[in-house]
N, C-alpha and C positions, 0 to 999 in steps of 0.2 A: 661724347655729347654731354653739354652742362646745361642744366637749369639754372637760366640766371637769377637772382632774385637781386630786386633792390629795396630801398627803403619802403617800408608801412604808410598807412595815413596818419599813424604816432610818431613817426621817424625811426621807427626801430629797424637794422638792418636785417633782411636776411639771408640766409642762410643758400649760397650755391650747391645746386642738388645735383644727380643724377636723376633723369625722366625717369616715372614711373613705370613706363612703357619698355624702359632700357633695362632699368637696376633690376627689375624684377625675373631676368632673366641670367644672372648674376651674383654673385658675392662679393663681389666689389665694395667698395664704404657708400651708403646712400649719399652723407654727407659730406661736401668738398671743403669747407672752411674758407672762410674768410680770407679775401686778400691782404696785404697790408692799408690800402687806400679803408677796404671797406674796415676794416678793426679801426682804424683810426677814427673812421665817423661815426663808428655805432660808441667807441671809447668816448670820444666829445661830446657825446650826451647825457655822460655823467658830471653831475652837479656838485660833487666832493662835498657831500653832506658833514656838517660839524658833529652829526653824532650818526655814523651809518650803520643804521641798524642794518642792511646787509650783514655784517659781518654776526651780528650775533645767530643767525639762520643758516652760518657756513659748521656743519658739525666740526671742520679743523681749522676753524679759526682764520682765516686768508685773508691778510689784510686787503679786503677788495678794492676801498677807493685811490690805494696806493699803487696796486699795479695798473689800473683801468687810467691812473692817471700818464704812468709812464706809455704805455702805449697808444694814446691819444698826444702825447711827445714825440713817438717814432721808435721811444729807447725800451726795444723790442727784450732787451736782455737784462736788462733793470727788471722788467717786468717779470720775468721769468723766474731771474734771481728773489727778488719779495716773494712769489706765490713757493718758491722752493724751502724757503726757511720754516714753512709746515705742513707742508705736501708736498713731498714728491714722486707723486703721480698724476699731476696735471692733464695730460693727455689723457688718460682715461677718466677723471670726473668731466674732465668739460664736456666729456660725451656721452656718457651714461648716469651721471649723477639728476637727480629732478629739480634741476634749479629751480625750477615752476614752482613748486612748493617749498623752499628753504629762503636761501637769499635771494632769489628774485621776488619772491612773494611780500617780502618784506623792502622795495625797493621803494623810494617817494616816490619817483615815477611812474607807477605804477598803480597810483591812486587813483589819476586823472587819465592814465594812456597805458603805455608799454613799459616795463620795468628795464633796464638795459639789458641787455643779452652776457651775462655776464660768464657762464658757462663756455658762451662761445669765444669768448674773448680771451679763457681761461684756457681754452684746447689752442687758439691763433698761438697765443703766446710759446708755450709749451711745445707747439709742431713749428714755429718759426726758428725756438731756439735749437732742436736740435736737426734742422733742416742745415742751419748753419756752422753741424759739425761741433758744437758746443754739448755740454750733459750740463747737470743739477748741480756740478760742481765749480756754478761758475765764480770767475775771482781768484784773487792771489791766494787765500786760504784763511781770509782775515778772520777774524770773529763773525763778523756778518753773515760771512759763507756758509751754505748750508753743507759744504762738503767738512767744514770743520770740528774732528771729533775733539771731544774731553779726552782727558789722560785714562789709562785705561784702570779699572777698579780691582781687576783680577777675579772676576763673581763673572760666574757663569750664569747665561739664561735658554732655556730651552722655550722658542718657537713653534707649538704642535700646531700648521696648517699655514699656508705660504697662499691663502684670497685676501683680501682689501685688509681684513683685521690684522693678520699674521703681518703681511708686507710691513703694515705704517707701524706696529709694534716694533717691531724688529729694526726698522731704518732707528726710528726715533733710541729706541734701548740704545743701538749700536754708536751712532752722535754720542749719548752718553756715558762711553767707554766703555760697557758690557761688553763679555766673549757670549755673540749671541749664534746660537745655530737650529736652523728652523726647518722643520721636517714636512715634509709634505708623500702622502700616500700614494699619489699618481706619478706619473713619469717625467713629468712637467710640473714646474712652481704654478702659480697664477689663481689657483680654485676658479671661483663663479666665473673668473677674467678670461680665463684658457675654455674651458670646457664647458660655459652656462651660455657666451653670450655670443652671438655669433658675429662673425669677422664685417657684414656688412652693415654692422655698428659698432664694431670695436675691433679694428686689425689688428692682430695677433705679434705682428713685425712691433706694433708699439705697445702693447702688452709685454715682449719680451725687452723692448729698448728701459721701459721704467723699473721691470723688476733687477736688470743689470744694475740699473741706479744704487737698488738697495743693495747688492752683491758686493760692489765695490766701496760700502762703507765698511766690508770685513766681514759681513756677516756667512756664516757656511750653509750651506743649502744642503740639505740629506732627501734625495728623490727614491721614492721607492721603500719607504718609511710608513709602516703602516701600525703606526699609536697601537695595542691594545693585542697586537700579534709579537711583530720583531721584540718591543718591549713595551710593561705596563706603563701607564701613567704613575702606577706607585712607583717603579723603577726609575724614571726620568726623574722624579721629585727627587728620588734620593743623591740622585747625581747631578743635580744642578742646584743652584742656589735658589731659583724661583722659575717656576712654567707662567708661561702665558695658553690657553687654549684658544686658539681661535680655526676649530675647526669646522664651521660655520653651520651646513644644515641641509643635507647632500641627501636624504631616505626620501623617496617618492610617496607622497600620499594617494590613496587609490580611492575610488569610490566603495567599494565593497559587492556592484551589481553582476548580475549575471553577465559574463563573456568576456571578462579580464583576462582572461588566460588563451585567448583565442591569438594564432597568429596576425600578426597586423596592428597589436595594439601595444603601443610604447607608454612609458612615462615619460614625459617631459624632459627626464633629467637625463632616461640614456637617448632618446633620441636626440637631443642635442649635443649631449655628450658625444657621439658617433660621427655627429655631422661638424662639429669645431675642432674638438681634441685628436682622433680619429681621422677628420676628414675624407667621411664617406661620400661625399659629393664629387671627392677627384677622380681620376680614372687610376686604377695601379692603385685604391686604397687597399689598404690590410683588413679591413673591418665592413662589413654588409651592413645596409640597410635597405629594409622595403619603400620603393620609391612611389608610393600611391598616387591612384591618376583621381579618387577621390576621395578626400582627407578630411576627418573630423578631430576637431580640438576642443577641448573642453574645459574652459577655465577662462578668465577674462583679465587678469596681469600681465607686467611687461614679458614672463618666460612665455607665455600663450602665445602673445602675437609673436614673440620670436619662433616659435615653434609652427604656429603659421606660415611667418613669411619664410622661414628654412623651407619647409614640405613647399610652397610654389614653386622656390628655387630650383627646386630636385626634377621637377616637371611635373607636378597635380595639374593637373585640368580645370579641377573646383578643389577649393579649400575652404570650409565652413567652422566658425567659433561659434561655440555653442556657449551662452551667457543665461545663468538663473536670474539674473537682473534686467535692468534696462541697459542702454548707453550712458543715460548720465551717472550710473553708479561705476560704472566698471574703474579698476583701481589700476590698469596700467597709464602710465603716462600717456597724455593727448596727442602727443607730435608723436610717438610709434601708432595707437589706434589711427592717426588719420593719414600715415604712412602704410598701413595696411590694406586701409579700404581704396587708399588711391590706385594700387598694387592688386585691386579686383578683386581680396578677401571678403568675401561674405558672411554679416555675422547674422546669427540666428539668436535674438533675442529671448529672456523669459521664456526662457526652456530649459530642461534638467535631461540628463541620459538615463532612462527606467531599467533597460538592458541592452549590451550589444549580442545582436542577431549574424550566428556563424553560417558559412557554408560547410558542408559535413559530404557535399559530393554525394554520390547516390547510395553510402553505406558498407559497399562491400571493401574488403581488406585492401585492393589495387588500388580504387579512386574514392579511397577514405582522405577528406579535407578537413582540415580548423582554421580557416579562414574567416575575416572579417569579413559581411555581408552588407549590414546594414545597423545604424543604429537607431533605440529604440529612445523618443523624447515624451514630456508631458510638458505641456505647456506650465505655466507659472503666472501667479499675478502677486503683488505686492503689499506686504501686512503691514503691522504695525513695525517699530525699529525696533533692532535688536542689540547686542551690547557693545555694535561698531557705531550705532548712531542711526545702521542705513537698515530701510523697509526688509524686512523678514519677508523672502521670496517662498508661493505657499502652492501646491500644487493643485490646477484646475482638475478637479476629476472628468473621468472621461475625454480626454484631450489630446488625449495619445498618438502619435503620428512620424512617421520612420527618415531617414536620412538617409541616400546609400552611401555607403562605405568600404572602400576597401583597405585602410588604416584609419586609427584612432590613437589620438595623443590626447594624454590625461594630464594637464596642467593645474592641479585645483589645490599644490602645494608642497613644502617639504618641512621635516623635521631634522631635528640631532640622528646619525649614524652612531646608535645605540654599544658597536664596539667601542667606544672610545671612553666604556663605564669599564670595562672588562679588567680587572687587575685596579681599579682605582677607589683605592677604602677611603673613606671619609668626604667623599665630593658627591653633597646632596644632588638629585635632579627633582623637577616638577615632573606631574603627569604628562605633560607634555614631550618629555623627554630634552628640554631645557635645562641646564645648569645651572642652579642656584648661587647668586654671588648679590655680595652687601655694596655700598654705594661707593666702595671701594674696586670694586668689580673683583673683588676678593669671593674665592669659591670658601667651602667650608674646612678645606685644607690648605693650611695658612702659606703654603709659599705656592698654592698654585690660583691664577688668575684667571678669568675669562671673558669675553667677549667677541661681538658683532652675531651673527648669526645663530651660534649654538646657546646662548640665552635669551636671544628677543624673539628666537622663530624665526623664517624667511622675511629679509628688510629690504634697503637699497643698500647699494657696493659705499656710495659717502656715509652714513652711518656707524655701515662697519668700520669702517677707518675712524671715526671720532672715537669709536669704543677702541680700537687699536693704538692713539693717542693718550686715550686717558688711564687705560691699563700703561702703557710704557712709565706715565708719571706715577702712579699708584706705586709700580714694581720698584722704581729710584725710591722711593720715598721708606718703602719697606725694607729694603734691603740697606739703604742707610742707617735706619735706626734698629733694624736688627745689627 
């Protein structure tokens, strides 16, 4: 069953869905993508501005009036080939990247109406082309192609972390003739791709179809490579000619309240982690997870409502977000928040969790429990702003008032995975546990670089990949002239 969608009161097309009523019962993709007919009419309502600033709101650069124009032509492979020559990972930004705020945001059309849907045009293209048995390598090999490397320089580059940064590092180095080989700690490439975001907004079949992409420009993949154990970062430096780190930002932050430690209460990152990477929602998995009938989530980003919509999937009953803010502050993208509420997620505004309340059973040794019971909220109202911009949420005294619960997922953030200092002299961090690097994305150890996550703190997946682009120029530039 499809939800159809056709055009807006702006003309803007949308988006064929999976009923709410359906997908939620599912991990299936929400969204079905664009026919050919409908790409073509939402593409012919770009106006091929003489100076599109789109493109300067695209962190990797994509020439957008150029492919939006070929597939408003039909010339579905044209298309695909342009957006390839600086991404290629097309399938995954057009679907998890926030166009909302980058190059749509910045669209003329958008002044007056609806900005073009240009994400989605970016994922049609990308799922058209390799629908049709074609990859990233399209074309005889000309210059043009983005399959066409440079001659090789004989300089080695070491890849620590194979999510969004590492990937576009690593293709782009590899184009440029580097012996690049890129390590990743889990058992699977992908980081946030495989293990952060779940398959019914990002299936995993094209997750592994783009990082192939990067494979077959030469690059070597080392799985089961865990930086800071098997070997230091001082050790890599010395054997490669220049590191890139882009091990992104993978440590769960917790609140520090009473009953963290009670059965039933996940971080965000292993619970999803279980449920993508793991997939604990099949039958025959390898790995448990507590399936709660009712679920509390805390935190109000895109990992929250995934982590939401995961736990309904699993079979919760009630699934409740718990937000310090209102709705109009919350920082996950608009189109998952209103995919969640249509999906019967309930959020509990301007509320904080005070403690989670265990069940302990009636004490003696037999039916001694540490279960989640309930959690414990304080309402919240809204102060003055603080150094986001947004109102400083302040707790109502006396306000106090419970949730039942029988899991609790803590979504309110992550940081650097602090092994990856272990063995690594001369590579400053901030208190944050951030990486310190110059506008070179140069750490303080001159042949190792960094970027996406492990210096900005948790961002979006298109981000990282700009930092993944402009570290791979950085690292050409350096190793040149050394």
């Amino acid at each position: 069953m499809v939800e159809a969608k056709k055009p807006n009161k702006a003309g803007r097309m949308g988006m064929p869905e999976q009923p709410a009523t359906v997908r939620k019962n599912n991990f299936d993709e929400v969204a079905l993508g664009y026919s050919k007919e409908q790409a073509m009419a939402e593409a012919s309502r770009c106006i091929q501005c003489r100076v599109p600033r789109c493109v300067e709101g695209c962190p990797v650069n994509i020439n957008i009036p150029a492919f939006i124009k070929f597939i408003a032509e039909g010339k579905t492979e044209e298309a695909a080939e342009k957006i390839f020559e600086t991404n290629l990972l097309p399938a995954i930004c057009g679907r998890v990247c926030p166009q909302e705020t980058q190059c749509e945001e910045l669209c003329v059309l958008g002044k007056k109406g609806e900005p073009i849907a240009i994400g989605r045009l970016e994922r049609y293209a990308a799922d058209d082309v390799r629908k049709s048995g074609k990859s990233c390598k399209i074309g005889d090999g000309s210059d043009k192609s983005s399959g066409c490397k440079a001659a090789p320089t004989k300089k080695k580059v070491a890849v620590i972390g194979s999510g969004p940064a590492g990937l576009t590092a690593a293709a782009d180095l590899a184009k440029m003739g580097y012996d690049v080989t890129m390590m990743e700690s889990l058992h699977l490439p992908g980081g946030v791709l495989t293990y952060g975001i779940p398959s019914f907004r990002l299936p995993k079949d094209i997750v592994a179809n783009e990082i192939n992409d990067v494979l077959d420009l030469g690059v070597t993949l080392k799985t089961d490579y865990v930086v800071g154990r098997i070997k230091t970062l001082d050790e890599i430096a010395d054997e490669y000619d220049a590191v890139f780190l882009g091990t992104g930002a993978g440590l769960p932050n917790f609140m520090g309240i009473e009953g963290e430690n009670l059965n039933g209460v996940y971080s965000a990152n292993e619970f999803l982690t279980r449920v993508n990477l793991m997939k604990a929602y099949q039958e025959g998995s390898n790995t448990m997870i507590k399936k709660g009938k009712r679920v509390v989530v805390v935190g109000g980003g895109n990992v929250a409502m995934d982590a939401a919509r995961s736990a309904l999937r699993l079979g919760a009953d009630k699934v409740t977000i718990v937000y310090r803010r209102s709705d109009t502050e919350l920082p996950a993208r608009r189109e998952e928040i209103e995919h969640a509420k249509h999906e019967g997620i309930d959020f509990c505004f301007l509320s904080n969790p005070t403690k989670i309340i265990g069940d302990y059973g009636d004490g003696t040794p037999q039916n001694r429990k540490f279960d989640v019971k309930a959690v414990e909220c304080i309402k919240m109202e809204l102060g003055e702003p603080d150094a986001s911009g947004r109102r400083s949420p302040v707790p109502v005294k006396g306000s106090e008032f419970l949730i039942d619960a029988d899991v609790v997922i803590i979504a309110i953030g992550t940081s650097p995975n602090p092994l990856i200092y272990r063995g690594a002299s001369g590579v400053d961090q901030t208190k944050y546990g951030t990486v310190v690097v110059n506008d070179q994305l140069q750490t303080t150890k001159p042949n190792v670089f960094a970027g996406g996550d492990v210096v900005t703190g948790a961002a979006t997946v298109i981000s990282a990949m700009g930092a993944g682009k402009k570290a791979a120029k950085e690292i050409d530039e350096f190793l040149k002239n050394k």
